[in-house]
C-alpha positions as CSV (number, residue, x, y, z in Angstrom):
1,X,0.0,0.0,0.0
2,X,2.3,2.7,0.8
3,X,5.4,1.6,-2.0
4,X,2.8,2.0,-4.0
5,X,1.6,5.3,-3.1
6,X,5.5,6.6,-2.9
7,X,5.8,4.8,-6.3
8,X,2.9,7.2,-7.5
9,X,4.1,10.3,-6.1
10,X,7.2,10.1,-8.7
11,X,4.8,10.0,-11.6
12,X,5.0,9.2,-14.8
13,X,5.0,13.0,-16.0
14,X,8.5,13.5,-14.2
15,X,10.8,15.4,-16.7
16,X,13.9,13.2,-16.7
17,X,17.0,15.5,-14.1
18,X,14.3,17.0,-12.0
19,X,15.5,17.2,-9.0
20,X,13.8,15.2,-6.4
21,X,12.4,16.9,-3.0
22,X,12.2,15.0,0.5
23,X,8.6,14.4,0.3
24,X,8.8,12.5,-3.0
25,X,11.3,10.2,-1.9
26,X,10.9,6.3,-1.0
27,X,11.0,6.6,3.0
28,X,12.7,2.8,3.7
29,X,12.9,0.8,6.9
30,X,16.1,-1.4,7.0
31,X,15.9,-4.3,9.5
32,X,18.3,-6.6,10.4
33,X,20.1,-7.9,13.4
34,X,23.5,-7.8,11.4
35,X,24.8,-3.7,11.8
36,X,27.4,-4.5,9.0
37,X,24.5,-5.4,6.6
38,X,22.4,-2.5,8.2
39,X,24.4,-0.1,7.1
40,X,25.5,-1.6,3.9
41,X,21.9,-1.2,2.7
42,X,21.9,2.2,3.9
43,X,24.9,3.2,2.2
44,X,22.8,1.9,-0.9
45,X,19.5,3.4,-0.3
46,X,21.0,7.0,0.5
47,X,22.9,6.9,-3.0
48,X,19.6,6.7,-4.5
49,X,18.5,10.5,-5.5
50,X,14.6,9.1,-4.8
51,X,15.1,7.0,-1.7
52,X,16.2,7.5,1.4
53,X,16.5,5.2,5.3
54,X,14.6,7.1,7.2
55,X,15.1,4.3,10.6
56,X,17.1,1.4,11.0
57,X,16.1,-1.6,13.4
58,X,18.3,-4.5,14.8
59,X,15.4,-6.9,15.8
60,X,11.6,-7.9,15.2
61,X,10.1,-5.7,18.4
62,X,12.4,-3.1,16.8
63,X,11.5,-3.0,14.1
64,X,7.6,-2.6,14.8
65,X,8.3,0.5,17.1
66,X,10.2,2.4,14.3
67,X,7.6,1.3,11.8
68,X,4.6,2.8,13.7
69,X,7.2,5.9,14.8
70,X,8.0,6.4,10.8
71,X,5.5,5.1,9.3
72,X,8.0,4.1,6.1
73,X,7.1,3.4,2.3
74,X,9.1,0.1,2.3
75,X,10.5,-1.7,4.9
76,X,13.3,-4.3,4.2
77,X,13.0,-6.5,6.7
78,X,15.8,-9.6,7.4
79,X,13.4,-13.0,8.4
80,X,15.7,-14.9,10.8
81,X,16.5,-13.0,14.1
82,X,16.8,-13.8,17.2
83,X,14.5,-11.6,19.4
84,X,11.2,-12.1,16.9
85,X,11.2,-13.4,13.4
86,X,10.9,-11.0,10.5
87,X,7.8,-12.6,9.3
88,X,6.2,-12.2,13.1
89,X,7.2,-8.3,12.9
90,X,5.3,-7.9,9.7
91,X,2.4,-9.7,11.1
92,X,2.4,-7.2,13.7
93,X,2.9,-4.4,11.6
């Protein structure tokens, strides 16, 4: 629901160099209990000129507080930690 709504937001009537402002870009969630891989991915989604992390978590019960705090567009979310599996968080998200 809300990639999709980001997704929509860029348009399809963009004029190819327009600069992007903060409220069109992709706000992304990046979960994992691995910081290495955390921050990998955030190294990644900043270089994007339409995305951006706007939280990082390092476990399931994380990762549903900084969703309901952010309220993100996409959340990547690693399935196998140890506090509360990835597919448990979503289910509570």
């Amino acid at each position: 629901m809300y990639f999709h709504k980001a997704v929509d937001s860029l348009g399809k009537d963009d004029v190819p160099g327009r600069q992007v402002v903060e409220h069109d870009r992709i706000r992304v969630l990046s979960v994992d209990d691995h910081a290495l891989l955390r921050e990998g991915i955030a190294m990644i989604v900043n270089s994007q000129p339409d995305m951006a992390i706007v939280s990082q978590a390092s476990g399931g019960w994380d990762a549903i507080e900084q969703y309901r705090r952010h309220r993100p567009d996409v959340t990547l979310m690693d399935l196998r930690m140890p506090d509360l599996s990835g597919i448990d968080a979503l289910a509570a998200i």
